[in-house]
N, C-alpha and C positions, 0 to 999 in steps of 0.2 A: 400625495399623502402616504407616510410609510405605515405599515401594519402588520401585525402580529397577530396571526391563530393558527387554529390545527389542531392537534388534541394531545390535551394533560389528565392523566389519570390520578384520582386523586394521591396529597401526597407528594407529589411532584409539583405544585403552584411556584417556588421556590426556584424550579430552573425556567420558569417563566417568565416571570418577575428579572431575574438575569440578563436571561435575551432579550427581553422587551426594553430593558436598559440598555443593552448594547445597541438597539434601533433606535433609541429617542435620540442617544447620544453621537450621533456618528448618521449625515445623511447619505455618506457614501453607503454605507454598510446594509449590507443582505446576505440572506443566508439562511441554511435549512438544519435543523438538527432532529435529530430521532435517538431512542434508547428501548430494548424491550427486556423487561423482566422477569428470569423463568418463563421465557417464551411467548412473552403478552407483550405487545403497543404500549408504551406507556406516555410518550411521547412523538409527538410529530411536530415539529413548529416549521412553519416559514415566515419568514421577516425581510422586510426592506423594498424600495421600488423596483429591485431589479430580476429577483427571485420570484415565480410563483412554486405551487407546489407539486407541479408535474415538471418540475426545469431540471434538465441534464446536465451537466457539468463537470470540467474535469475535475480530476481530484490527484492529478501527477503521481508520487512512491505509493499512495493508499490502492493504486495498484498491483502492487510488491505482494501487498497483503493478501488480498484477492488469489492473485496466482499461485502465492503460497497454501491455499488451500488443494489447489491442484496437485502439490506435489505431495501433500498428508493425504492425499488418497492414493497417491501413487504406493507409499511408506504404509498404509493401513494393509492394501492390498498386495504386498508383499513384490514389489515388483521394483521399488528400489530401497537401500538397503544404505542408508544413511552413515554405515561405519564402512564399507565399501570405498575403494580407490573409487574416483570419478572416471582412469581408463578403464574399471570392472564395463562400465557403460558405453566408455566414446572414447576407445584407445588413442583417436587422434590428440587428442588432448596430454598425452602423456611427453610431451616432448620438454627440452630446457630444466627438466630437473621437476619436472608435476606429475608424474608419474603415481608419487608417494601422497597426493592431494587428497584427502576423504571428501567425500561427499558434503558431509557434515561441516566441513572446515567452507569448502567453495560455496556455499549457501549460507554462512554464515561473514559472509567479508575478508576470508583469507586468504584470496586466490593470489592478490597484488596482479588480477588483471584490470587496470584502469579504464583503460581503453588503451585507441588504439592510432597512430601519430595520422593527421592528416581525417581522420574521425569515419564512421559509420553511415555511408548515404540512408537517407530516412528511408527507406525503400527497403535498404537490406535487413531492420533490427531482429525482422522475424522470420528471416529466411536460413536456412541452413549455411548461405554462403559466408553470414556473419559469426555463425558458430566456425566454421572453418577457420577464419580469420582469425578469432578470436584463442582458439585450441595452439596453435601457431605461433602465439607471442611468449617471451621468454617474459616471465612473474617480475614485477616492481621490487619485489621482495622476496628469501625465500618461503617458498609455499608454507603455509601453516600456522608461520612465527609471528605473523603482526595482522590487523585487520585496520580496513580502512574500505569506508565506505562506497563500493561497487551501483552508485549511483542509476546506470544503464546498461552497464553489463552483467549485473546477477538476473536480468532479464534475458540477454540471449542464453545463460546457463542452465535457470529452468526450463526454456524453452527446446533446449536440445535434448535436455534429461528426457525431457515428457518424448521427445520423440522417438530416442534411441529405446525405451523403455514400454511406451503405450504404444506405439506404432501410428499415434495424429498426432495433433498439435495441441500446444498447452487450450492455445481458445476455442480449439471445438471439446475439447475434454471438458473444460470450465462449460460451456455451452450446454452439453450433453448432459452431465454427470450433477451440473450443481445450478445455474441458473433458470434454463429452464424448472428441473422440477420443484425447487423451492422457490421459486415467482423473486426472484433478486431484482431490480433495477438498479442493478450495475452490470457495466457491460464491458467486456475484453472483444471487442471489435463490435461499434454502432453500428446496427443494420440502419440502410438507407432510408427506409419510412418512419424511421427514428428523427432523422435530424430534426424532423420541427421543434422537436423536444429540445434541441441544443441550445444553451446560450454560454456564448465565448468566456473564458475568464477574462476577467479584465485588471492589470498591472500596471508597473508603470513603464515606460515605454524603455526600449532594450537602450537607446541611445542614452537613457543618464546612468548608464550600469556603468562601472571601471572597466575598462579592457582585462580579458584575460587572457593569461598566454598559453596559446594551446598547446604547449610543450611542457608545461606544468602538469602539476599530480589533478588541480584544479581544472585546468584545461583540459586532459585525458578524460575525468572524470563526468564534463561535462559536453563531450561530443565537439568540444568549440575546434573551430569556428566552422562546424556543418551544420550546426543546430545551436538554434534558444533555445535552454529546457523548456523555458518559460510559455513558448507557443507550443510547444508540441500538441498538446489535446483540443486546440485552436484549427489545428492542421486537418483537414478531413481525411486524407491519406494515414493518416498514425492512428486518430481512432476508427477509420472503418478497421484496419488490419489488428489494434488492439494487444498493441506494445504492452509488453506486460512488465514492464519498469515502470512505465510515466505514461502510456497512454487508456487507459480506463475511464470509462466514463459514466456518471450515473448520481443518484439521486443520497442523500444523507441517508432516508430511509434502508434504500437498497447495502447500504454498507453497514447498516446497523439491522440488517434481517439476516445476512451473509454469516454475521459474527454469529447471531442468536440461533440460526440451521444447524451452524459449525457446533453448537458447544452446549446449547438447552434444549435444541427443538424447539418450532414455531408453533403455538396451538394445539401442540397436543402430539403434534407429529414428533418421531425420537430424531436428535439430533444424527447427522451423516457423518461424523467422527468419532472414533470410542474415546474413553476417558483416555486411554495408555494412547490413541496417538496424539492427543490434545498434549499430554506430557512430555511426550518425546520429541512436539514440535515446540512448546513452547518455555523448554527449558532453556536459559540462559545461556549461551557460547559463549559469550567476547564483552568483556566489559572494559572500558577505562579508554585510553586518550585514541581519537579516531585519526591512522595515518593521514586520512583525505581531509579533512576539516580541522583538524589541533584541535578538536572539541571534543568533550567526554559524550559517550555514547555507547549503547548496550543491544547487542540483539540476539537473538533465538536463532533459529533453522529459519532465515528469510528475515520473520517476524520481530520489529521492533520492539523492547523491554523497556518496562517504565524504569527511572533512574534521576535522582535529586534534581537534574535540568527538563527533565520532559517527563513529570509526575504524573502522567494520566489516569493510573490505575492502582492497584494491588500488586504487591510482587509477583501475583500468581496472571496478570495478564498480560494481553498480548495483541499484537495487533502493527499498525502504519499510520504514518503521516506523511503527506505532499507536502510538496513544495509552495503551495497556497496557503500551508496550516489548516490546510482537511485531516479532519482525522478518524478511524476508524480500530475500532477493537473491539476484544472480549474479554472480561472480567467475572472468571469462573468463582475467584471467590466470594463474591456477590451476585454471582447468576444472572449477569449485566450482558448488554450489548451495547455500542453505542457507534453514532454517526453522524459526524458534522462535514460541510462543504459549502464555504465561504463564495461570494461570486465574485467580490475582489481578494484578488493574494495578499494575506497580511503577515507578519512574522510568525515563524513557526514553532519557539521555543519560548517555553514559559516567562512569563506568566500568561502565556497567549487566551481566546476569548475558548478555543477547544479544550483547554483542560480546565478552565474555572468553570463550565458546564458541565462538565465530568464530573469534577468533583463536586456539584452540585446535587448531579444525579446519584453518583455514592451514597451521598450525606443524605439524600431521600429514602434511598432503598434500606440503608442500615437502620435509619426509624421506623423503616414500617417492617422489619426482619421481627 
């Protein structure tokens, strides 16, 4: 028997009614959504046979996001410096003409590093020898002038920033700095007494996918043929270690408490970001046709921008979406958070079941404003 509950504050019955439709209709379907408003629970649901409400789950780029907050503290606390060369940081990286790369341009999809021919053993994505590799390759493009979606490698690049810069690594910063003390369930490396918590995503299986050819912008882009994106958070080696591209793991809740820490405050507590770095990460870079995909696409410092294909929000939010069509943000000009994680992969672009929730939760919060 499938089922729906969890808690709706009033006001919200509306995004309930939604989901609950999306469970009667669809027996494959499960999944968990959360939203908090000005810092309160407003929603928790869990739905479907496969989901309960302590269930872990990947949530593939809604990683991006995540680790993106690691690097706005990095940018708060003055320790990197967004209009800055990227060799001001990690001179190796200045080689084939990147020299002239900002910071701001390389976290924003301008690097034109794809990847990289022959791909990234899963072992290496978070280790310094991948930053090496990666500093080493001469740009797709040159540096600056085009942006196209850095799928798994703007993961090794905040990864090395945080290190050249803090002196650890992006997931004990994230660890340290932002999930422990704001109790997040999301996690950039699953500690072991976790796993019970996990349950696999489930797709469809890699054999009816098209071949790609990993010499392609597609094929760089997707590690092939050394990795299915699609397993990675499947893999226990990617989420203990806590790949901060695609490997994150954790609850709809935890992604929609992460936003509401980042930008309202939980409960009363001040939020761990000020307003001016919330602005300076989450103003708009790069908008229109994406090099990697021929698809129109828009993003910030890291952070994904809503844009007439993927309407999540207000122009003034911010946030990611997996590859499962999880999705995660914050919507400052409705003093939103919000957070879905599907437990099968469904499409990721509108009118998908993550942003008719959204906008559901919107269309609540502005009536009760």
């Amino acid at each position: 028997m499938q089922t729906t509950y969890g808690h709706v504050a009033a006001g919200y019955e509306n995004v309930l009614d939604l989901f609950a439709t999306f469970v009667a209709e669809d027996p494959g379907y499960s999944a968990q959504v959360a939203a908090y408003h000005q810092g309160e629970q407003v929603l928790a649901l869990t739905g479907g046979p496969d989901m309960a409400t302590d269930t872990l789950t990947g949530a593939y780029s809604c990683s991006k996001g995540v680790a993106a907050m690691v690097i706005a503290l990095l940018v708060q606390d003055g320790l990197l410096d967004l209009d800055r060369p990227v060799v001001r940081y990690w001179p190796e990286f200045g080689v084939h003409g990147k020299d002239r790369l900002l910071v701001r341009e390389a976290l924003s999809h301008q690097a034109g590093l794809m990847g990289i021919e022959g791909g990234f053993g899963l072992d290496e994505f978070t280790t310094p020898a991948a930053a090496a590799r990666l500093a080493a390759l001469k740009s797709t493009w040159p540096p600056g002038t085009q942006f196209g979606y850095h799928a798994l490698t703007i993961g090794i690049i905040m990864e090395e920033l945080c290190r050249r810069t803090a002196g650890e690594t992006l997931q004990s910063l994230y660890e340290r700095r932002i999930r422990k003390p704001e109790d997040v369930d999301f996690f950039l490396g699953l500690p072991a007494e976790l796993e019970p918590r996990y349950r696999d995503v489930l797709y469809e299986s890699a054999t009816d996918q098209p071949w790609v050819d990993p010499l392609s912008l597609e094929g760089l882009n997707s590690n092939a043929p050394v990795s299915t994106v699609m397993e990675l958070p499947n893999i226990r080696s990617v989420r203990a270690a806590g790949m901060s591209a695609a490997g994150g793991v954790g609850s709809a809740d935890g992604l929609a408490r992460l936003y509401a820490a980042a930008t309202t405050g939980v409960q009363g507590d001040p939020p761990f970001l000020t307003a001016e770095t919330i602005d300076v990460m989450a103003r708009e870079q790069v908008w229109g046709l994406d090099r990697s995909s021929g698809l129109d696409n828009a993003f910030a410092v890291v952070f994904m921008k809503p844009h007439p294909s993927r309407n999540f929000g207000s122009h003034r939010a911010f946030g990611h979406e997996g590859a499962n069509a999880a999705l995660g943000f914050a919507d400052p000009a409705y003093s939103l958070s919000f957070g879905y994680i599907p437990r099968r992969a469904e499409e990721g672009r509108t009118p998908g079941r993550a942003h008719r929730l959204a906008a559901e939760v919107r269309r609540a919060a502005a009536a009760l404003a």
